[in-house]
N, C-alpha and C positions, 0 to 999 in steps of 0.2 A: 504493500500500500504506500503510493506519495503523497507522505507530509507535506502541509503547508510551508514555504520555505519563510524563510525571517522578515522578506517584505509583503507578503501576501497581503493585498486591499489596499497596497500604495498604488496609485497612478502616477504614471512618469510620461510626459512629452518631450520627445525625443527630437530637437530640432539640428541635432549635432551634421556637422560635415566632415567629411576625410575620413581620421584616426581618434581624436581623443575623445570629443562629444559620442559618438557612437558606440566606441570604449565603456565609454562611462556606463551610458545606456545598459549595454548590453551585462554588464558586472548584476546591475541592479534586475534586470529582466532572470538573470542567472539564479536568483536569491527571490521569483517571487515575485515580484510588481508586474503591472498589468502597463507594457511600455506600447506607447504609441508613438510608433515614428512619422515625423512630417516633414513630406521630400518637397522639394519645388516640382514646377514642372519640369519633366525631362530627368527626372527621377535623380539619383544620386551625384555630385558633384564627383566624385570620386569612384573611377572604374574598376574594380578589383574584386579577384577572387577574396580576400581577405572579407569584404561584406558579408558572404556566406555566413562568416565567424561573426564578426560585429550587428548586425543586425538580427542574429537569431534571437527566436522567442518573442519578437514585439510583430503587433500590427499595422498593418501601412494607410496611409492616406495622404495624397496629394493636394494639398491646398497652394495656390499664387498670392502669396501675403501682400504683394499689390492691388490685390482684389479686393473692395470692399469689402464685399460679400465672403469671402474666401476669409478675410483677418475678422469676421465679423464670426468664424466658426472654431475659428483659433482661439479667440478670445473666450467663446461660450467653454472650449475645450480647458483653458486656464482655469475658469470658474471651478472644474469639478479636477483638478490637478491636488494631486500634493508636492509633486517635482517638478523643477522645468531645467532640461537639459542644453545646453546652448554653445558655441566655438565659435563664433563668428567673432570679427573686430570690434573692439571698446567702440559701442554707439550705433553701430547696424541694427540691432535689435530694438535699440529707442527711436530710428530712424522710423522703424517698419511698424511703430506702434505696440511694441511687445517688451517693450524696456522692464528691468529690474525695479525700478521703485515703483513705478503705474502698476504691475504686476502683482506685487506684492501688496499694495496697499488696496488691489482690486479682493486679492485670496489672502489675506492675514494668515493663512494657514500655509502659506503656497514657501517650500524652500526650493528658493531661483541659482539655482548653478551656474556660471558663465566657465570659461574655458578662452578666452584670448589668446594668441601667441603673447602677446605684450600686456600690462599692466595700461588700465586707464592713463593713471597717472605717470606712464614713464613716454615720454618723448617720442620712441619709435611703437607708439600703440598704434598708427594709422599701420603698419606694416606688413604687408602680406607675411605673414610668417611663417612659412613654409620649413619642413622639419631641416633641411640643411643651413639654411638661414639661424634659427635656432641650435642647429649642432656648431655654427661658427660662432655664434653669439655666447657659449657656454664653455668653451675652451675641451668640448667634448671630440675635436679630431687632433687634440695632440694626443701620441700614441703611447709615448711613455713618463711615466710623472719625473723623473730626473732631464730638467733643460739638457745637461752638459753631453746627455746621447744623441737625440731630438735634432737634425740640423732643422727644423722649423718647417717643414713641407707639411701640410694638412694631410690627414688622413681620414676622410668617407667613412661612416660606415652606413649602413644600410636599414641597421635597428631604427627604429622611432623613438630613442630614450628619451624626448620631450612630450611627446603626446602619450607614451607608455606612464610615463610616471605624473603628468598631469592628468589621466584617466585615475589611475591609482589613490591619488589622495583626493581628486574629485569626489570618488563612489564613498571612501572614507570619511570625509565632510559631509555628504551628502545622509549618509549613514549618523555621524554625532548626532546632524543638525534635528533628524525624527528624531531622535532619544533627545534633545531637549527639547523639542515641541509634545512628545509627548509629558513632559513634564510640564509645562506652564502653558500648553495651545497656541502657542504661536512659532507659527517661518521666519527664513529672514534670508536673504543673501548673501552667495556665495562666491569668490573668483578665484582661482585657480590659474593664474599666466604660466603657459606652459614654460617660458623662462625661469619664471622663478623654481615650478619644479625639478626642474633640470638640476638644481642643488642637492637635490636627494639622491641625486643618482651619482655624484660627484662629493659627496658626503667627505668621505677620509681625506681625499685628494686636497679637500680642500681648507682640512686643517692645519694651521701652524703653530708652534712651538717655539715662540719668540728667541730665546734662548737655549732649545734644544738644538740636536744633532737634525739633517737631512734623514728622510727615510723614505723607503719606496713604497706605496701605496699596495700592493699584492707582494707576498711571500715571494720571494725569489728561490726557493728551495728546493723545486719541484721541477725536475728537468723533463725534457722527452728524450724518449730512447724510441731508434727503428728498430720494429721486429721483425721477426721470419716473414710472417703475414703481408709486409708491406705496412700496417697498421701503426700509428705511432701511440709510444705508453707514456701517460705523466704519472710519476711517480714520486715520494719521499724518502730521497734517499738518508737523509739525516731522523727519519721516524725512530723515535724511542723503539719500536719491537723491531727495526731493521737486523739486528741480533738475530732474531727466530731464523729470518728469511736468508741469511748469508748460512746457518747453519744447516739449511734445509736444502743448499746447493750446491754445500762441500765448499763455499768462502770464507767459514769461521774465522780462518786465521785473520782477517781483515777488520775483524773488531778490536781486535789487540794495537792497530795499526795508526788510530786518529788520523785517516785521511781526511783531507777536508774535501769541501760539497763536491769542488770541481775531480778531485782525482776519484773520489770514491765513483763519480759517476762514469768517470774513464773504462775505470776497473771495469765498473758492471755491463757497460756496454755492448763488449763482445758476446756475455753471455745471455743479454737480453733478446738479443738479434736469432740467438739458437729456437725460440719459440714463437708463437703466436701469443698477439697482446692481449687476445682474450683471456690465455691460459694465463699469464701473470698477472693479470689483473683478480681474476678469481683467488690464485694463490695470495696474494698479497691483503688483499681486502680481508682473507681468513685468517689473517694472522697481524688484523686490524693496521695494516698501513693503509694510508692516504695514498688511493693510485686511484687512473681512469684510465682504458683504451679511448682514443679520439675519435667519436663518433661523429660525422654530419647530420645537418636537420635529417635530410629525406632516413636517414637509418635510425633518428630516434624514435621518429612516427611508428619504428615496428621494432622498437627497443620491450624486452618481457618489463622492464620496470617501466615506462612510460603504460603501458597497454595494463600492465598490474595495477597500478594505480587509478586507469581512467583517465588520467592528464593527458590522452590522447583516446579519439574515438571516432566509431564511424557514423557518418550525420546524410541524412539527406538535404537537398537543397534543389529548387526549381531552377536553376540555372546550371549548376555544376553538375546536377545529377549525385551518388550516389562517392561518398568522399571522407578521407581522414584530416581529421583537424584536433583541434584542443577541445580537451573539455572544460572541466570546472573548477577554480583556480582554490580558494581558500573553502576549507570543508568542515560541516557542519554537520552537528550527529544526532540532533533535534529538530533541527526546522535545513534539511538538507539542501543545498542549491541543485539544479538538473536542469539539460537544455529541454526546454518545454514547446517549440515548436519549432522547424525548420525558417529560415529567413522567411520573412512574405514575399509575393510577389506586389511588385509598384502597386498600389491605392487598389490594392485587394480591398482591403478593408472598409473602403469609404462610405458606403450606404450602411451598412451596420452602425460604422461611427455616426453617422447622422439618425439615425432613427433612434438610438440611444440617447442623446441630445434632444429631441423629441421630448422623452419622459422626464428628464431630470437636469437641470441646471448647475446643481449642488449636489456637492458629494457629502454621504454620511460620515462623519468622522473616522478615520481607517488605525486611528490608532487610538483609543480611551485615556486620555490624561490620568496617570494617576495621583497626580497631586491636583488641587483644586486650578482651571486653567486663568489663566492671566498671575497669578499671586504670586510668582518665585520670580529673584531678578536673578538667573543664573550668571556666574562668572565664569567658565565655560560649557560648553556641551556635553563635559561631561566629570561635572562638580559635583562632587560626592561622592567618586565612582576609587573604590579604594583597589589597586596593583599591587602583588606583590612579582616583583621582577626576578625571576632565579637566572637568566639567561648570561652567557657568555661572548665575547667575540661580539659578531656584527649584527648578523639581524635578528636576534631577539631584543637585545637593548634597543634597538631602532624600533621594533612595536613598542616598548614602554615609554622610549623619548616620545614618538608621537602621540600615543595616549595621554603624557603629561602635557604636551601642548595644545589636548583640546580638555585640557582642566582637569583633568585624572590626579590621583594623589597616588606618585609611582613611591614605592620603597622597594629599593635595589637591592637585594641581599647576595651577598659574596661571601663565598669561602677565606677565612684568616688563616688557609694553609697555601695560596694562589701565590701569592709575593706579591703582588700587580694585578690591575683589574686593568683588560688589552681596550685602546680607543674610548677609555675612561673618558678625554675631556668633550671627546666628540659623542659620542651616542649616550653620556649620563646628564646631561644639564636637562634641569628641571625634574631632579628625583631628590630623594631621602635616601640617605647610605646607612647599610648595618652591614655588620660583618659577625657573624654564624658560625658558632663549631656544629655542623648540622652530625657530623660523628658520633659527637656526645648525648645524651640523654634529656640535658637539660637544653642544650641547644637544640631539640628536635621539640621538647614541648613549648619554648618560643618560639618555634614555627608555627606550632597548631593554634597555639593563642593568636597568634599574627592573624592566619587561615578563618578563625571567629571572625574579625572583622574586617575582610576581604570579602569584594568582587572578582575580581579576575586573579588567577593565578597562572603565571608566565613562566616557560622553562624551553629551552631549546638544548636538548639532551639527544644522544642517539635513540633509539627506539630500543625500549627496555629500562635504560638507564635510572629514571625517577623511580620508577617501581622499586629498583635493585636499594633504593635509598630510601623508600615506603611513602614518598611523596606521590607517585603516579594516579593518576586521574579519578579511578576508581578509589583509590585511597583515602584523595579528598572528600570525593564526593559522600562517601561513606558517613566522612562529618560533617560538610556541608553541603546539602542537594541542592541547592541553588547555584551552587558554584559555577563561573565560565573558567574555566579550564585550557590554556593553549598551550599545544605541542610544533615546535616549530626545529625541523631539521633538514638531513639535505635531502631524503630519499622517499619521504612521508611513511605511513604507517603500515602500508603495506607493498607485498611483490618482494622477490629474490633479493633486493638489495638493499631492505629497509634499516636492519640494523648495524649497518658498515659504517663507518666513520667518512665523513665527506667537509666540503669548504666551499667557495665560492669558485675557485676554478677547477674541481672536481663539477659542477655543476655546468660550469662552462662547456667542458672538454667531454661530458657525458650528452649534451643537447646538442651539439652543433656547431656551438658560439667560437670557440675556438679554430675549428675549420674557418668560419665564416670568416674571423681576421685576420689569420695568417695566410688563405688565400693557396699559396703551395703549399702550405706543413700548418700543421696547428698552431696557434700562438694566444699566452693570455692574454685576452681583452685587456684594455688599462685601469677598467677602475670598477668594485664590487655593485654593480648594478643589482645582480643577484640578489647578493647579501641585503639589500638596502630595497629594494622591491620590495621584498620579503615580510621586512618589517613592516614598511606602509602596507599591503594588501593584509598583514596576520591581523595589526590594529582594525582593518575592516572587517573581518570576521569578529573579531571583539567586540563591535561595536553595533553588529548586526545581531548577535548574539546577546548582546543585555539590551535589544530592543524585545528581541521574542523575550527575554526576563521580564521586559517590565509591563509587557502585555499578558503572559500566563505565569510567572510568578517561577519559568524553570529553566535552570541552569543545563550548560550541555558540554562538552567538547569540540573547541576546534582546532583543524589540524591545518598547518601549511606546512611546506618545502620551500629547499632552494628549486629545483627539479619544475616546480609548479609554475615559478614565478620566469623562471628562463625559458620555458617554454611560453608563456606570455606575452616576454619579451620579442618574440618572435612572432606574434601573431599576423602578422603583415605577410610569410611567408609560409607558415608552417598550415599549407591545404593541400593535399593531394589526391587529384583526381585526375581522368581520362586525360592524356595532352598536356600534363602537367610537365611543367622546362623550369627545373632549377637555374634562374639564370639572374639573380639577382647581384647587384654588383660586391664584390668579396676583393680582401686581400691587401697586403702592403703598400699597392700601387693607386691606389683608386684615389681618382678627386672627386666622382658623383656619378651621376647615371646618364649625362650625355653635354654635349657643347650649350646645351642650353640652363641646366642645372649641373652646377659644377663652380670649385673652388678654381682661382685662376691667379697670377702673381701679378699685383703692380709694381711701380717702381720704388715701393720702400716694404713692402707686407703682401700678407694676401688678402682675398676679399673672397665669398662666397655671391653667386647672383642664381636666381629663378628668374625665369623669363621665358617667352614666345616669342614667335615670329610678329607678331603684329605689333607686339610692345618696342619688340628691338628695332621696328619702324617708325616707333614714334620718339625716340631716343637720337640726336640733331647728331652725338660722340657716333652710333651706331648705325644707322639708319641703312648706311651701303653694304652692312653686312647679311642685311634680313635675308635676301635672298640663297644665302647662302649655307648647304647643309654640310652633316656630318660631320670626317674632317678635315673637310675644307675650313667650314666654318670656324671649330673648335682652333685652329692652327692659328688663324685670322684673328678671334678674339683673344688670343695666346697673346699674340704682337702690338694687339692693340692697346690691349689694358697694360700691359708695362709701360708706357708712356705717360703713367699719372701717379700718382700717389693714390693709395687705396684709401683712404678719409673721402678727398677729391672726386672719384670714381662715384662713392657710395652715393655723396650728395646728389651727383647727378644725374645718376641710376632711377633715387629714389622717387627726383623730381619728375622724370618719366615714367612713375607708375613701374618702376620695377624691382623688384627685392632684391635688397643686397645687405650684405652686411661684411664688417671688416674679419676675417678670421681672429681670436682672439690665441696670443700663440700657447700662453700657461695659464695655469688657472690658479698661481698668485698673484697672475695678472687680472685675473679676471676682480678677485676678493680683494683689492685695493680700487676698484672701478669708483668715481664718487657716486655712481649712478645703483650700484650695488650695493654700497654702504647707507646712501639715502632709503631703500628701500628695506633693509633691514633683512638682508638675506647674506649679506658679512658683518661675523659681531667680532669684536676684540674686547674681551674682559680679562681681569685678575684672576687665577686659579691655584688654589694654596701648592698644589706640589711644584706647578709649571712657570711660575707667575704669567705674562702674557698671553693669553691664547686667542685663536680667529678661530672659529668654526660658524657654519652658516648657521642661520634665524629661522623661522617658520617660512613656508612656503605659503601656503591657504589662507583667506583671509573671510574671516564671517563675519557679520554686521553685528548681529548681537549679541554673540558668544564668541570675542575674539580668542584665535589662538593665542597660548602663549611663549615668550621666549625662557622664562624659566630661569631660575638662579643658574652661576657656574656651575659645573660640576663641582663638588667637593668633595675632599679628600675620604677616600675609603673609611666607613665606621664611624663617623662624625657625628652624625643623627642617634648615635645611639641611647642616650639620655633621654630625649622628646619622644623615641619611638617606644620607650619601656616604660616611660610613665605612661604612654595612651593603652597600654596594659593591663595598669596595674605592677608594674616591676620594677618602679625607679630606684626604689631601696637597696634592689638586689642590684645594681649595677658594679659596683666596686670590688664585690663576691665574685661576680659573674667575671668581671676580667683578669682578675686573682687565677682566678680557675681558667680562663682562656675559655671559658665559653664565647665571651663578647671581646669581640678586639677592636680597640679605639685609635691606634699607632700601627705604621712597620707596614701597611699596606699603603702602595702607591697606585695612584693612577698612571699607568703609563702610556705611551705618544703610541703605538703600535704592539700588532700581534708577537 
């Protein structure tokens, strides 16, 4: 039998274009809501297999919002809304009579989503912001985070990390914002610039350490090896149990030996090349090292742990016919997400949609307040809502950072046998720090007093792991049945490879991603999108999760992956059906996907531009070139554009209606921008172990319930006086770190994993 999923009786208008608006959409449609999308005429802006994915599960209807009549049905349709999905430029949508505050104050119930490439308020908001314009705009095509490798050539990639990750914390916002309207009854407005999101996906990169050391953004530890197969292997050669695995192939003596990274991996290499990389990877993985064989997309589609999982499935669709695609990204074990109806075909729906509109003007309330409505002035969306954070590493802290920036009350709890808690000053600001001998007896009954008064409890363990510690989900739940419950790791809960140890480029190198940018040979990606996805889409589940709490009073399980989220990340690619041609653009070399979009060198930088043939006619610099393709073309505006400076270029690009933007070359360049710092997506504050630190600000911005940026991080165990008196245990504190239950010193945050 299917359960009603977390949004069941929200109505969502879906007016989204391209990638992110549809995205959105489609998350909430995943989970439930009754989504209606509305195309112009001439159906989709955007041609692509990928719709199949983004528009599944909603209904279609065609309306011309230049139509009286047509915006006069839009409007009736706003009336009976609780969402409104939207991506177009700051002001098109108040242009066309459908703006955020008329909206809003039409449905006081109504939470208005927008999605811009740019920010109202930031200067290139008119912008065609096109996802490569955006990937220049974020310092998202420099390739590796150390300048001194980097000779400064742009590097393409083909993922959407602006539209991915402004989806991502769209459905997230969009998600708090019910859970506080159903507290006090009222909507409010939402924006989401997918610029700004782009900081989440550049999270570590873009921290610094005023007075620390350089560090590299991804572990550099993990080399590849070619095997017999052809097939290349990442693996850890420096893994703590690497001992087992040299004994188990007659190397033993090599342990005695402290080779470092690079000769050990010399050594291994002859003998890696004797087998196939499946088989060492099996082997290795069972004797818990950190390995992948390097899979591409089209072979993860028929990977046993993608198809174990469901993260990949077979869908119908009226266009494509009969096809493999993703399924359901963050999973829920009480009100389950499921794709509920194949894409529609264009303005299928229309007469339905109008004879509904007919009967009813207004929608009956879809979610019952349970505090009396109007009477709370919430300080965020989700004030009151108590975390307890067990998570390590990248993306679990990152679902409890986000939860504490829509007003969650996060307590961090760490091990005082860790030494360091990794990317402390970047994924802990805006928590409470305790440090835990969970070992001990007494340290495990200050967790279950904790667990009394908790909401959410957060842990990103292998699968098994909690249990083995009696914290695991059923555990909790045993003593608190309300409890939301998240498990977040890299292979999710089920299939052949759920309990193996993984990372963010094991995730990489398991989906695709790694093919995708190395192009001939696999290579890590530059920066834990994975990781950092993860977090933002887990906090969606969290948050769709204490919406069904606070409508039926019951707690549940949810579960994400890295696996889930990188497969996501790929949604623009990952369909395959009859005639399908992997031919998207990949690899070391790439500047974009043709002479008309594409990164190009002026005479001091580079610049990225989108454009057509008819724009490049109206352009006075351009104009002799329009007729001209391929690469001819491409050779042409090679020659031409070095003749200006790329500022110069932009300006007058922009003033001919065509997008450009200057490539930005590092992304500490980016986080000293004054335009970055104004907006509050670079913060430099004091932090007790670091002094100086820059890490980015919130991305999402709500009317009513803003996010917040949250205190620095502070120093491991700090909280722990305020966190024991809200127990009842302030007394015992001086006992308790006598005994090393509670550690208040000797634990650092440190800059990296």
């Amino acid at each position: 039998m299917n359960r009603p999923g977390a949004l069941h009786g929200v109505r969502v208008l879906d007016f989204g274009q391209y990638i992110a608006g549809p995205l959105t959409a489609m998350f909430l449609a995943d989970h439930g809501a009754e989504v209606i999308r509305i195309d112009p005429p001439g159906g989709p802006r955007h041609v692509t297999p990928a719709n199949a994915t983004w528009n599944r599960g909603k209904r279609s209807i065609v309306l011309d919002l230049k139509n009286p009549g047509d915006l006069e049905i839009a409007l009736k349709l706003v009336d009976t809304a609780d969402v409104l999905v939207e991506n177009f430029r700051p002001g098109v949508m108040q242009r066309l009579g459908l703006g955020a505050e008329a909206m809003t104050a039409r449905n006081p119930r109504l939470v208005y989503c927008a999605l811009p490439g740019f920010s109202a308020i930031d200067p290139r908001g008119g912008l065609q912001a096109w996802e490569g314009v955006l990937g220049a705009a974020t310092a998202c095509f420099a390739p590796d985070p150390d300048p001194e490798v980097w000779s400064g050539r742009p590097l393409y990639t083909a993922i959407p990390h602006s539209s991915s990750f402004g989806a991502f914390l769209a459905a997230t916002s969009i998600a708090a914002a019910l859970h506080a309207r159903g507290r006090d009854g009222r909507g409010q407005q939402i924006e989401v610039p997918l610029f700004n999101a782009t900081f989440n996906a550049i999270s570590n990169r873009a921290m610094k350490i005023w007075d620390g050391p350089k560090f590299r953004a991804l572990p550099t530890g993990r080399p590849h090896a070619l095997c017999k197969d052809g097939r290349w292997l990442m693996y850890a050669p420096a893994d703590k149990n690497i001992g087992a695995f040299l004994d188990q192939v007659g190397l033993g003596e090599l342990k005695e030996q402290k080779l470092s990274l690079k000769a050990m991996t010399q050594r291994l290499a002859p003998l890696l090349a004797t087998r196939d990389a499946r088989e060492w990877e099996q082997m290795m993985l069972k004797l818990g090292i950190e390995c992948m064989a390097c899979y591409t997309s089209a072979e993860w589609l028929h990977h046993p742990q993608a198809e174990a999982t469901k993260i990949v499935d077979d869908f119908d669709d009226p266009e494509l016919g009969r096809f493999r695609g993703i399924g359901i990204n963050v999973r829920l074990s009480e009100s389950p997400g499921r794709v509920r109806s194949p894409r529609p075909r264009l303005d299928a729906d229309h007469a339905q949609i109008l004879d509904e509109l007919k009967t009813t003007h207004t929608k009956p309330k879809a979610l019952p307040a349970v505090l009396p409505t109007g009477t709370e002035d919430l300080r965020g969306a989700l004030a009151g809502v108590r975390v307890l954070d067990l998570c390590l590493f990248i993306a679990g802290p990152t679902c409890g950072r986000t939860l504490a920036e829509f007003g969650a009350d996060v307590i961090k709890i760490d091990s005082p046998h860790r030494g360091q808690v990794n990317w402390h000053a970047d994924v802990n600001r805006g928590k409470r720090t305790l440090l835990i001998d969970l070992k001990q007896k007494e340290g495990m009954d200050i967790f279950w007093r904790l667990v009394d008064g908790a909401d959410v409890v957060l842990q990103n363990m292998r699968k098994g792991a909690a249990e083995k510690i009696g914290i695991g989900y059923e555990q909790v739940r045993a003593r608190r049945p309300d409890i939301v419950y998240c498990s977040i790791n890299a292979y999710g809960q089920t299939g052949p490879y759920a309990g193996w140890p993984g990372v963010e480029v094991i995730a990489q190198a398991m989906t695709g991603i790694q093919w995708r940018f190395g192009g001939d040979r696999p290579m890590v990606a530059p920066f834990n999108a994975c990781d950092f996805g993860t977090g933002v889409l887990s906090a969606y589940g969290i948050a769709l999760a204490l919406l069904h709490r606070q409508r039926t009073g019951e707690g549940q399980h949810v579960d994400n992956a890295l696996l889930y989220t990188a497969s996501m990340l790929q949604s623009a690619f990952l369909q395959e059906y009859a005639g399908k041609q992997w031919n998207e653009p990949r690899g070391q070399k790439v500047l974009g996907t043709g002479p008309l979009y594409r990164a190009y060198e002026a005479a001091d930088a580079w610049l990225f531009i989108c454009t057509n043939a008819d724009a490049l006619r109206g352009c006075a610099e351009l104009a002799d070139l329009a007729e001209l393709q391929g690469e001819t073309l491409e050779r042409a505006l090679e020659e031409r554009l070095r003749g200006k400076p790329a500022d110069e270029w932009v300006k007058r690009l922009m003033r001919a209606g065509i997008a450009a933007q200057r490539v930005v070359r590092e992304v500490p360049d980016l986080m000293i921008d004054p335009l970055v710092l104004a907006h509050g997506l670079s913060v430099t504050r004091f932090h007790q172990d670091h002094g100086a630190v820059t890490t980015i600000g919130p991305s999402a911005k709500l009317s009513r319930t803003p996010v917040q940026l949250g205190r620095p991080s502070p120093r491991p165990g700090t909280d722990a006086a305020e966190i024991l008196e809200e127990i009842g245990m302030r007394g015992e504190l001086e006992r308790l770190i006598r005994e090393r239950v509670i550690v208040v010193e000797g634990v650092k945050g440190h800059s990296a994993a």
